[in-house]
N, C-alpha and C positions, 0 to 999 in steps of 0.2 A: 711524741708531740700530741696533745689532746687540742681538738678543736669540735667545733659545733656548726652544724650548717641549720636557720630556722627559719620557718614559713609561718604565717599565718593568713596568706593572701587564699580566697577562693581558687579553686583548681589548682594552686601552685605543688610545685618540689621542691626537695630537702634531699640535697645527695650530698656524700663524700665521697670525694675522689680515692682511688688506690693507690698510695704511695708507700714508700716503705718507712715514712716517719710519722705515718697516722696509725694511731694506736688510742683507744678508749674512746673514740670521737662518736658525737649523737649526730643524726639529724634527725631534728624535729622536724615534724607535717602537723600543726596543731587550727588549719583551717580548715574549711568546709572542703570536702572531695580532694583532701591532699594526698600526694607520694611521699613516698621516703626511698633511700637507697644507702649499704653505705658497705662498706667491705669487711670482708672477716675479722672478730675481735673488738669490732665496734657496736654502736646500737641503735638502734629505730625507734622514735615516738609517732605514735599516731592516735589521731581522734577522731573521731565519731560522732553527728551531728543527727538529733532526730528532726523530725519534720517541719515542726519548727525554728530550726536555726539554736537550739539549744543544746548544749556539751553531752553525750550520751552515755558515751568511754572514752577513756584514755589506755592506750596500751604499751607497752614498752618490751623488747626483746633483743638477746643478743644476737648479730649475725655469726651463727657456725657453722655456715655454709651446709648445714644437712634439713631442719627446720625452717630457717630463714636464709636464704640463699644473699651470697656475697654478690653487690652491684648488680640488684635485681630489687626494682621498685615494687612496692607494696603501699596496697588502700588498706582500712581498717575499715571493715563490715561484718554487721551481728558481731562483733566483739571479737573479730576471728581477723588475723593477715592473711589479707587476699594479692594473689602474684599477681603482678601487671607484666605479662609477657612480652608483648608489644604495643606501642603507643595507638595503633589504631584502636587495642581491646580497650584500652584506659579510656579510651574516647566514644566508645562503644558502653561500657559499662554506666561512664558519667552521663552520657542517654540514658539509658534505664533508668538509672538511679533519678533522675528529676522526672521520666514519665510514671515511674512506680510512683514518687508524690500526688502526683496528680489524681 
């Protein structure tokens, strides 16, 4: 079963669930400081926003569980997936990330 989970909200997530009839499924994270998640055999979209609120990258990869780790969120920064290990770092990092702005 192919499906898609998408974001475009500020700070928001984009996960798929692990089930055993998800196969080839996205989540997209295509808004400012988004996650994504999604389980082996599926794929991650993320984007990239420079300082002004303008598209920087888009990046796309498959989860293989060895590069992109299965049901493990990722930002997209310098054009690279970054792990969000636990939810306090994601919220720790989206600090930086608007005091770097500044």
């Amino acid at each position: 079963d192919h499906s898609a989970a998408l974001t475009i909200g500020t700070e928001s997530s984009a996960s798929i669930e692990p089930t055993d009839e998800v196969k080839d499924s996205v989540a997209i994270g295509i808004g400012i400081r988004n996650k994504a998640k999604a389980p082996k055999g599926c794929w991650i979209v993320l984007a990239e926003y420079d300082d002004y609120n303008n598209i920087k990258n888009i990046k796309s990869a498959k989860v293989d569980g060895i590069e992109i780790k299965e049901n493990t969120y990722y930002m997209l920064k310098d054009n690279k997936f970054i792990e969000i290990i636990h939810k306090l770092i994601y919220y720790k990092i989206i600090f930086l990330l608007i005091i770097y702005k500044k």
